[in-house]
Backbone bond lengths (Angstrom), bond angles and torsions (degrees), N, CA, C in turn:
res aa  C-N    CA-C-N  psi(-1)  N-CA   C-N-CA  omega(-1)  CA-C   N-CA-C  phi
1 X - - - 1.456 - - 1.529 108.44 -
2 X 1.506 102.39 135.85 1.720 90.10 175.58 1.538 108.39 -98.52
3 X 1.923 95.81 142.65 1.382 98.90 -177.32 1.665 127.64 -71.13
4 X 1.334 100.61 -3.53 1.752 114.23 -179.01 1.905 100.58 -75.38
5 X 1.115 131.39 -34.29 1.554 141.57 -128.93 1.930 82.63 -78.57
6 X 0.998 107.48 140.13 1.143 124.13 170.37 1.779 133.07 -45.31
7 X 0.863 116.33 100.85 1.832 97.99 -170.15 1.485 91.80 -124.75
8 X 1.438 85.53 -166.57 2.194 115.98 -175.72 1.501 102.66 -146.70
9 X 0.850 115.51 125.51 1.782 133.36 147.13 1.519 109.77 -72.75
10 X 1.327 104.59 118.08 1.321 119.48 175.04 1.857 108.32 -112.52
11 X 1.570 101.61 145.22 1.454 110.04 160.09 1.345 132.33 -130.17
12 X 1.215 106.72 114.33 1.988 108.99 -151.42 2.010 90.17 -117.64
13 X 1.312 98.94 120.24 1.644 107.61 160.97 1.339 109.75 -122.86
14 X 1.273 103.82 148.07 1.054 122.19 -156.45 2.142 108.15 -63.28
15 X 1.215 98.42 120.07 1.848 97.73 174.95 1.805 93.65 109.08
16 X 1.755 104.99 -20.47 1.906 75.46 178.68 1.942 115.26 -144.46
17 X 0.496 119.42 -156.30 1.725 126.74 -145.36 1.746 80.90 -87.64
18 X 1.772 102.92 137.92 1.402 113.55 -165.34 2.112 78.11 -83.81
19 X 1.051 100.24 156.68 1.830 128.74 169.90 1.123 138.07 -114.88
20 X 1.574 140.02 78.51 0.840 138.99 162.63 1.322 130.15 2.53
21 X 1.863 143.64 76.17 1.614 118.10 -171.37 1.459 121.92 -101.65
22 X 1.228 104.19 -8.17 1.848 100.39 169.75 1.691 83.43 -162.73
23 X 1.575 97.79 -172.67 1.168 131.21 173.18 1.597 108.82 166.16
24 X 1.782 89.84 170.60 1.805 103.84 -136.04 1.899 105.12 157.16
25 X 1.505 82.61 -170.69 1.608 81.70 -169.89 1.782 101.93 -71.31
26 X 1.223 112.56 168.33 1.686 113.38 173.67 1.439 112.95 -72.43
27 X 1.158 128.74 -20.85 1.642 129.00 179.91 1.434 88.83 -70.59
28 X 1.463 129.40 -52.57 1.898 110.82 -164.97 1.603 91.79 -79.03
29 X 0.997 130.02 -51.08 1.692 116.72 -170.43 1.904 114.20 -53.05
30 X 1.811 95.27 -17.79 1.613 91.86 178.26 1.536 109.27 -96.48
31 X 1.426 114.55 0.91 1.127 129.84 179.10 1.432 118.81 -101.29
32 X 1.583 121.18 -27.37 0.900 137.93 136.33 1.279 130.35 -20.93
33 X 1.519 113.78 -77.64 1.609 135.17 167.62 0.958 122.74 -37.44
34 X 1.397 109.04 -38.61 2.117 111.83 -167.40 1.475 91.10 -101.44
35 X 1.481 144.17 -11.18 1.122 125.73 150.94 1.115 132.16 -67.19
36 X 1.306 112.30 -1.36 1.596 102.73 151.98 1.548 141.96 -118.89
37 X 1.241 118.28 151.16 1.311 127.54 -169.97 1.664 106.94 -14.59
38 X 1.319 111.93 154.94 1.606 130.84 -142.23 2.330 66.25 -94.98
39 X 0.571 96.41 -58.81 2.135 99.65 -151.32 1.692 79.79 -76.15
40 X 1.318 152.13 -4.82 1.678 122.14 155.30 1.282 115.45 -99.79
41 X 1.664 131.59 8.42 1.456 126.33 172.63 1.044 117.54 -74.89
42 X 1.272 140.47 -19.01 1.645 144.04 173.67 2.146 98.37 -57.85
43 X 1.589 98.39 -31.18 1.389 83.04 -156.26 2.011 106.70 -89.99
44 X 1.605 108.98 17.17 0.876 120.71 168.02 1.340 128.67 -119.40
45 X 1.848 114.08 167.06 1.297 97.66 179.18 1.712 72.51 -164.24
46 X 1.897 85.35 155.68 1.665 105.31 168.85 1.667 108.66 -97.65
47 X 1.395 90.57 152.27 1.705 88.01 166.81 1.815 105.61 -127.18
48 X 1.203 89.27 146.98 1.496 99.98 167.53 1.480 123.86 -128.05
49 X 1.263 114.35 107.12 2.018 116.63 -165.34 1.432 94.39 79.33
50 X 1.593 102.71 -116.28 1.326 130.18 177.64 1.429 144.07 -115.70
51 X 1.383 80.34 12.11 1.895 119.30 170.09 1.529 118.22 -108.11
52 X 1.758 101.58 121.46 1.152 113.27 -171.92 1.674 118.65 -107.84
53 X 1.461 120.87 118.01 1.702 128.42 -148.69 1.192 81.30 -104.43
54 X 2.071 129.27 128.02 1.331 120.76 172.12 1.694 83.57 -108.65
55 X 1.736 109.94 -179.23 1.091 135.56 -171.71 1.763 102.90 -26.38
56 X 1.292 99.85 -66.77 1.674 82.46 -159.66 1.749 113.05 -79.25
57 X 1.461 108.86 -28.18 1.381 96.37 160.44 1.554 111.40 -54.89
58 X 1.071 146.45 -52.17 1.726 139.85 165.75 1.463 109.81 -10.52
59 X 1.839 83.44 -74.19 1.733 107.32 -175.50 1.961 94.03 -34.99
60 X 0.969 123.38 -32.27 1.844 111.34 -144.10 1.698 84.74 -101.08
61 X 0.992 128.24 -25.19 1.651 132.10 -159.82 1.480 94.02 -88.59
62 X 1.380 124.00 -29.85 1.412 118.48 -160.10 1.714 81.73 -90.66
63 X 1.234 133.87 -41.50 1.784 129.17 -151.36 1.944 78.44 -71.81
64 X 1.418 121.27 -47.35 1.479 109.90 -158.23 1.752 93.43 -86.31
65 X 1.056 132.22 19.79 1.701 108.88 175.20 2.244 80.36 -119.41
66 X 1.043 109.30 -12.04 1.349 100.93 179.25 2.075 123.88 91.51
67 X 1.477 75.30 28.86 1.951 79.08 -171.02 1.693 91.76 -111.82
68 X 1.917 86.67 138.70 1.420 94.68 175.21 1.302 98.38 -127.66
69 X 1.662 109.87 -173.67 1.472 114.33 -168.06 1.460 108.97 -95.45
């Protein structure tokens, strides 16, 4: 995956309309994600195009673009 490619951070709770909160290249949106608290990442997900990466696909995108905490 290239880390330049365009994505979205999404935030979806449960009962209401998922929200757009940034976007940018996928290295800051995967950098994004793991900055936050371990118990609110379930309630996010990145998208890329028309493909949607939840938590542990993230988790796997960040080990293959090479970002740690």
């Amino acid at each position: 995956m290239d880390k330049d490619a365009q994505a979205t951070l999404h935030h979806r709770r449960m009962g209401r309309v998922d929200k757009m909160t940034a976007d940018g290249r996928l290295e800051d949106m995967v950098r994004r994600f793991r900055s936050l608290a371990q118990s609110k990442r379930p309630e996010y997900f990145i998208m890329i195009g028309g493909t949607s990466y939840g938590p542990e696909k993230i988790e796997n995108l960040a080990r293959e673009l090479g970002i740690e905490d």
